[in-house]
Every structure is written in C-alpha cells, then in structure tokens.
C-alpha positions as CSV (number, residue, x, y, z in Angstrom):
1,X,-23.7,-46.0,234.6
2,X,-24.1,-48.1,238.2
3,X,-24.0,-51.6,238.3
4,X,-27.7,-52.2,239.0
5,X,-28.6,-49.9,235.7
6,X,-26.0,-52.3,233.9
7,X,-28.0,-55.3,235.5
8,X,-31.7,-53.9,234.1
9,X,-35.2,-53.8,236.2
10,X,-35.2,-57.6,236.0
11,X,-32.3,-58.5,237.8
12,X,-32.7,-60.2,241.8
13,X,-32.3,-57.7,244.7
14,X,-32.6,-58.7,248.5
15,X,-33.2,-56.9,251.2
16,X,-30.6,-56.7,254.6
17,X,-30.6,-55.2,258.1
18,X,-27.8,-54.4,259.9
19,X,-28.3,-54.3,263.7
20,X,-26.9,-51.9,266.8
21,X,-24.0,-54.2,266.8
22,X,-22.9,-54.5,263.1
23,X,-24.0,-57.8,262.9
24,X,-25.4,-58.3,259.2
25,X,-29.1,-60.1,258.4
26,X,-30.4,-61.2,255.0
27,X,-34.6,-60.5,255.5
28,X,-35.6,-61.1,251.9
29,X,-34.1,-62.3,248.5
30,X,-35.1,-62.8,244.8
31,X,-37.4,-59.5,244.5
32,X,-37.7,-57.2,241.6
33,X,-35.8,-53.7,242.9
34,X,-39.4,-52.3,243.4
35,X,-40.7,-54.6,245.6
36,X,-37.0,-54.8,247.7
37,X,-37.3,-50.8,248.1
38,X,-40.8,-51.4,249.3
39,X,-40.1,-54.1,251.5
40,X,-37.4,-52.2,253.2
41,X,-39.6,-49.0,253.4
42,X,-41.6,-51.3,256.0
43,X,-39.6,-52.1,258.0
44,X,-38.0,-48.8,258.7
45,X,-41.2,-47.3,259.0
46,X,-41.7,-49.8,261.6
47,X,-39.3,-47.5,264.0
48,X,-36.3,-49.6,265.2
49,X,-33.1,-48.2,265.3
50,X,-31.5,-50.4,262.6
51,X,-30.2,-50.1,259.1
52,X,-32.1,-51.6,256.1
53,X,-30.9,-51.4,252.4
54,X,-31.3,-52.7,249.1
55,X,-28.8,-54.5,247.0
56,X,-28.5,-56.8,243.6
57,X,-27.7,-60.1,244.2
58,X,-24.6,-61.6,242.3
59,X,-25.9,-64.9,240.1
60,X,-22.2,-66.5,241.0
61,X,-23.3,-66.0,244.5
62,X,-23.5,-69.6,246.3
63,X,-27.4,-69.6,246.2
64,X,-27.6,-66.4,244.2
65,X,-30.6,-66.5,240.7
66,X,-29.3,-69.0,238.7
67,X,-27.2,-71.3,241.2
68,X,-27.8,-74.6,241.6
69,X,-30.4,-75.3,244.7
C-alpha cells in the first residue's frame, strides 16, 4: 500500500510545476487529491512544455495542514 492510500482521500495534496530549467514552483496547496489532479489537468492541457504533478503534503511540513500559521 502507497503512502497517499495510508494517508486516506482526506489528506492535503498540492499541486507543483517544474520548469525547462528544473527550477521547482508550488501553484496550489491544501486540495482534496481530486481537485489537485484536476487542477493539474489544466494546466497541462494548457500546452506549455513543463511538468505538473500531484503530491500529499507532510503535516510536519513548515506550513503544511496542521502547522502553526
């Protein structure tokens, strides 16, 4: 079983882009895994030559769910 099953539906993902370079961008954060996968669907649909994927975001995360703001 993968992490994010572990996790369960509930659980934060965010959304990031990597660009021609390898430089790393956080678009979106704090979305059911639903809405992430949707949200990342757009913008590759959109046609630029980057990368966009979905991943869970750690609670102990500085600013992660949960964190203090």
């Amino acid at each position: 079983m993968g992490m994010d099953a572990e996790r369960g539906p509930e659980a934060a993902h965010r959304v990031v882009r990597q660009d021609d370079n390898g430089n790393r961008f956080l678009l979106a954060r704090g979305l059911d895994r639903a809405r992430a996968e949707e949200l990342a669907a757009e913008y590759e649909a959109r046609g630029h030559k980057q990368l966009y994927w979905v991943e869970p975001e750690d609670p102990a995360e500085p600013g992660g769910p949960g964190s203090p703001a």
